[in-house]
N, C-alpha and C positions, 0 to 999 in steps of 0.2 A: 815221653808219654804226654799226649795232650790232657791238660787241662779243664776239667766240667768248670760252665758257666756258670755263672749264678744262676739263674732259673734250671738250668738242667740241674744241679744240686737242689735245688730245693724238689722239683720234680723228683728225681730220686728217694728225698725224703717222703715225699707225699706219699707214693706207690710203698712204700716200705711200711709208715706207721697205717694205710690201707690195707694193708697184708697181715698185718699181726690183727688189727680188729678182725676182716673173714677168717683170718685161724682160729680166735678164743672163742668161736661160736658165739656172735650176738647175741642170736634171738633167744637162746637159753638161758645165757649170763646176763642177760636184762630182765626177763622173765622172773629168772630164780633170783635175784637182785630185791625186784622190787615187792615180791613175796616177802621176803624176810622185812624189808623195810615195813612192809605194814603190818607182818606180826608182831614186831617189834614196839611200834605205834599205839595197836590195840592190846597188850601185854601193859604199858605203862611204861614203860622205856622215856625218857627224859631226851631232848632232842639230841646231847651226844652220845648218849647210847644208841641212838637210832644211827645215827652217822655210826658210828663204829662199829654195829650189828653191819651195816650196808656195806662198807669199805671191806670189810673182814672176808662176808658173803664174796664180793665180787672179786675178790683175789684170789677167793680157794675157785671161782670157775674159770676165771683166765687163767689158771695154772692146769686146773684140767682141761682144756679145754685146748688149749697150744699142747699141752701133752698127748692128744688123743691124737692131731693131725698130725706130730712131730712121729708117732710109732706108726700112723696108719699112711704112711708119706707114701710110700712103695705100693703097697696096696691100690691106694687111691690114683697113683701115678699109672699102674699096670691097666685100672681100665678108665683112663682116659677121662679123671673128674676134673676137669679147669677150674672148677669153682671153689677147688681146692687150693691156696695160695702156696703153701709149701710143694705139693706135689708139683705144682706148674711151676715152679721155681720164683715165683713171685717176691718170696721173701728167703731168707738161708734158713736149713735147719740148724746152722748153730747159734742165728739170731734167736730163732723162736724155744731153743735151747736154756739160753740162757734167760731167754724172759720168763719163760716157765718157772725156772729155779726161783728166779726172782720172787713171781706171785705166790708160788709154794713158803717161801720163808716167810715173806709179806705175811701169807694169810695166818702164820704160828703168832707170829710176832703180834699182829692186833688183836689175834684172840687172848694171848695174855695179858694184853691191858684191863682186860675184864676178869677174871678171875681163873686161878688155877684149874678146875672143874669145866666150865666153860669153857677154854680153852681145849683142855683134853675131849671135847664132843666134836669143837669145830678140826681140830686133828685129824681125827677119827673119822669122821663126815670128807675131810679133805682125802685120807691115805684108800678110805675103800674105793673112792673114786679113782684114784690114781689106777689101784689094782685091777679095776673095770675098765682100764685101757692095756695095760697088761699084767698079769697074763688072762684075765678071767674071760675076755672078752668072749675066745672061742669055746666057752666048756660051758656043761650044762648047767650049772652055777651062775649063768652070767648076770641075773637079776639080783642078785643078793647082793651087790656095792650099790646098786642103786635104793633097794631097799633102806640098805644101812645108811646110804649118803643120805636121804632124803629122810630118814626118821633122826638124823643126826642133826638137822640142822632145826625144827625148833624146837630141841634139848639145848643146843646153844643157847638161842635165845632167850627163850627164858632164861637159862643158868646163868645168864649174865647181866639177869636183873641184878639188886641188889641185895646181896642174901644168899643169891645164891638157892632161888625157892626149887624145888624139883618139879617137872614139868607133868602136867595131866598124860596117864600114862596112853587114853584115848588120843591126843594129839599126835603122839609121837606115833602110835598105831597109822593110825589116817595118812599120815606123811609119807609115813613107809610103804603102806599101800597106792598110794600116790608116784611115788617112785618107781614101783614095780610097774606099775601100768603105764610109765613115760618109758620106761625100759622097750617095753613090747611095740608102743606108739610109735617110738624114734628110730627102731631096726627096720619097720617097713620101709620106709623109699628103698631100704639101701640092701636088698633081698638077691636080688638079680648080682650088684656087684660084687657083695660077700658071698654067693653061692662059686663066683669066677675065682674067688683070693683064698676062700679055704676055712672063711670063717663061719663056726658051727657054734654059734651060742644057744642058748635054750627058745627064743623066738625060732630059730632058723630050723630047729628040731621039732617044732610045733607048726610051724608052715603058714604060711599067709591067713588064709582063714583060724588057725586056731589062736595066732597070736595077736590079731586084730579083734577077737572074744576079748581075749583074755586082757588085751588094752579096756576095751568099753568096761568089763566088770569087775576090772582091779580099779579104774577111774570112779567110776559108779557106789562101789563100794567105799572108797575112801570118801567121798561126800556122804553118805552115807554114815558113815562113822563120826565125820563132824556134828553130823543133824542129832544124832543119838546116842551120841557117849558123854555128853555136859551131866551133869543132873538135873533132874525136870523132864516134864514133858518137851516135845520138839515143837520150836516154833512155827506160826503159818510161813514164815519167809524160809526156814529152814527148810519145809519138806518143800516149796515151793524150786527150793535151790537144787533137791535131788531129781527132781523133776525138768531145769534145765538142767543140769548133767545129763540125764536120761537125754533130753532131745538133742543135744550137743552133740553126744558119741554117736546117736544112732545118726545122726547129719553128716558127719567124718566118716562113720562107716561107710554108707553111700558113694560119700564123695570119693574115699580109695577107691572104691570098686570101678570108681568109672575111671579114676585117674589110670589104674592098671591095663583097663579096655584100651584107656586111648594110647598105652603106649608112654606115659608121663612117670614122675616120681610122685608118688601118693603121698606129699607131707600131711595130709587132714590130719589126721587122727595126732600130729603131736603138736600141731597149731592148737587144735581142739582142746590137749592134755592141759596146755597152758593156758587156756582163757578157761579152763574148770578150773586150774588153778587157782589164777586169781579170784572168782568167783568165789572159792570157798575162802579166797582169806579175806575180800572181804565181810563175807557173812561173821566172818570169827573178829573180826576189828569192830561190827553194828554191833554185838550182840552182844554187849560190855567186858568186864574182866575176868579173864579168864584165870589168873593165878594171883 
């Protein structure tokens, strides 16, 4: 059996730790990464609570995230997604197997450094995700792991101040509403191939236009909820904030419709989800302490 060179091994290498980064979904697990770091930030988190909010974060998403492409391999293979690294064989599914496992324990293990409580949130936030890759993905239920993931994750965070303080119940509302609307944002591109693989979640039962709605006023509303669930009146940068949300989603919207005209995958609308994202956390990191 011949021998790989040293450059063809490392070349190997490269194409391989390549393949596991396009599996764990970047642009989400960066996204949702850097969210939490700056709730974390604007909470009062101490810079290694911040580090350990982050690292925690990004372990329960590379763990779903190589989990979603590892179940949706066949799927994504059947209508011809390249851009998919395990479908195309780019990397093994028993690599991204066991990486997965990896990130999943990873993420238990650094939420226990933080406290018992805390940890059973970022758990919780990790396992509904899992279950929205299977089995929920197809069933009319399928918003509700994202709901729960996303209203789960800053209950962590706070709960992993010190103390252990309980989280504003408005926050965790907003997040979850937040979630639900990245739900319906995230399934558009991918309409046309799920309707070929057999996948029927509740975006796919609401149909392009109702669930591109239902993206803009679950996003809209969770800023919304940020601006006027603190107590006090809302600030001018606040309503100011639901007001870009407002012209954000309606710009996404646009922009699918034409993406769909020409014939393209429509990502607007969950580009769009993630910069209201961030936008509201930073509104929530200006706008002093929140617990």
């Amino acid at each position: 059996m011949a021998r790989l060179t040293g450059n063809d091994q490392t070349s190997v290498m490269s194409s391989t730790v390549l393949g596991l980064v396009r599996a764990s979904h970047p642009e989400p697990t960066a996204a949702v990464t850097t969210v939490a770091a700056l709730l974390a930030a604007g909470i009062g988190h101490p810079p290694q609570g911040i580090a350990t909010v982050a690292i925690t974060v990004a372990a329960s998403q590379f763990a779903v995230g190589w989990t979603n492409d590892l179940v949706d391999a066949d799927r994504d293979a059947l209508v011809g997604r390249t851009d998919k690294p395990v479908a195309a064989g780019l990397v093994s599914r028993r690599l991204v197997a066991v990486a997965a496992t990896v990130a999943a324990t990873s993420t238990v293990a650094l939420a226990l450094t933080t406290n018992p409580v805390a940890a059973l949130w970022a758990t919780i936030g990790l396992l509904s995700a899992l279950l929205y890759d299977w089995p929920l993905k197809s069933t009319a239920i399928s918003v509700l792991p994202y709901a729960i993931s996303f209203g789960a994750l800053p209950a962590f965070v706070v709960l992993a101040l010190p103390g252990a303080p309980a989280p504003p119940v408005w926050l965790v509302a907003a997040a979850a509403l937040l979630g639900a609307g990245a739900h319906f944002a995230n399934v558009l591109p991918d309409f046309a191939d799920d309707a070929r693989t057999g996948v029927r979640g509740l975006p796919h039962r609401l149909g392009p236009a109702g669930s591109r709605l239902a993206a803009v006023g679950l996003l809209v509303a969770a800023t919304g909820t940020l601006v006027l669930g603190p107590p006090g009146p809302p600030s001018g940068v606040g309503l100011a904030t639901v007001a870009a949300a407002l012209m954000i989603t309606a710009s996404a919207w646009y922009a699918g419709r034409s993406a769909e005209r020409a014939g393209v995958r429509p990502v607007a609308a969950f580009r769009a989800m993630m910069l209201v994202a961030l936008i509201d956390v930073v509104l929530l990191v200006t706008s002093g302490r929140l617990v």
